[in-house]
C-alpha positions in Angstrom: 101.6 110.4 109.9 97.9 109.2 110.2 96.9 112.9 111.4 98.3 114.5 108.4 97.0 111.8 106.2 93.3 112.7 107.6 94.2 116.6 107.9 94.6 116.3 104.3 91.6 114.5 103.4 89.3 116.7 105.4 90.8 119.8 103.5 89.6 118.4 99.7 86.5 117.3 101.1 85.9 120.7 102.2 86.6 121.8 98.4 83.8 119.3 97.3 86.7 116.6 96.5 85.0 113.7 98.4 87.4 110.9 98.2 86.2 108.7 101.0 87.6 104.5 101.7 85.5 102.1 101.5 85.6 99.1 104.4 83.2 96.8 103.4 84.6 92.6 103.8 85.2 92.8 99.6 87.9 96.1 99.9 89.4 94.7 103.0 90.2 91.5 100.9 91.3 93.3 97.8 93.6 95.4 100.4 95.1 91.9 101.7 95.1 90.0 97.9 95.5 92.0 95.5 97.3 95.4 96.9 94.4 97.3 96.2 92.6 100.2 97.8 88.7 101.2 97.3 87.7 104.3 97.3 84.2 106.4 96.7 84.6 109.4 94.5 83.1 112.3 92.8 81.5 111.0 89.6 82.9 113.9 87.6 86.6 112.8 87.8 88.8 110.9 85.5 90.9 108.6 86.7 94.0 111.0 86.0 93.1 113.7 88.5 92.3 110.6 91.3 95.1 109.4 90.6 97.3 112.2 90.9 95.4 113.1 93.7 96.0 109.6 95.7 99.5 110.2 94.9 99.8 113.2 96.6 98.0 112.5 99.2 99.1 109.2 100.6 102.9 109.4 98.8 102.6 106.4 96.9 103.1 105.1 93.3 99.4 104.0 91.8 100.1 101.4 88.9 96.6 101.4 87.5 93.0 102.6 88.3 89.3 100.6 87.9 86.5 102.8 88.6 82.7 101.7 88.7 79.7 103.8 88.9 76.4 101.9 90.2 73.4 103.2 92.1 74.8 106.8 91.0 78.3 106.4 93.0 81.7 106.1 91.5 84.0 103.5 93.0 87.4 103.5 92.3 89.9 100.5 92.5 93.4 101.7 92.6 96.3 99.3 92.5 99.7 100.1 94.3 103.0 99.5 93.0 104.3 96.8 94.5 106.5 98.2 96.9 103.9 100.6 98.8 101.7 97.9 100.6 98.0 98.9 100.7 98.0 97.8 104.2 99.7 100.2 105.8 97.9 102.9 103.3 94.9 100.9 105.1 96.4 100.9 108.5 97.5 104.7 108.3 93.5 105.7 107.7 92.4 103.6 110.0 90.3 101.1 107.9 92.2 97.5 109.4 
């Protein structure tokens, strides 16, 4: 499962999708509090295409999406239902 999951993300990344997780101490709590997932993403997105595109790509339901843009990134904050954990989304890409 954790091969496919990477398989997939390095085929959108070749396609100029970059949809990469971010493991700094902040996500990793979000992940363990708040059953939320940070990613850094192409600034020209809206947060429907990311989140269909989390939805397909980790087969999960996304309740809502944050996004941020500083220092000329875009960081997304996307809250799972409550019945996919973000931990083992986290766990499956390796981040925990």
């Amino acid at each position: 499962m954790r091969r496919i999951i990477k398989t997939r993300l390095k085929k959108l990344r070749r396609k100029k999708k970059m949809l990469k997780p971010v493991t700094s101490e902040k996500a990793v709590r979000l992940i363990e509090l708040n059953n939320t997932l940070v990613f850094e993403d192409d600034k020209r997105k809206n947060k429907n295409e990311i989140k269909k595109e989390i939805e397909e790509i980790f087969s999960v339901k996304v309740d809502s999406i944050n996004s941020l843009i500083r220092s000329n990134k875009k960081y997304v904050y996307v809250k799972l239902n409550a019945k996919n954990l973000a931990v083992d989304v986290a766990t499956k890409l390796g981040m925990i």
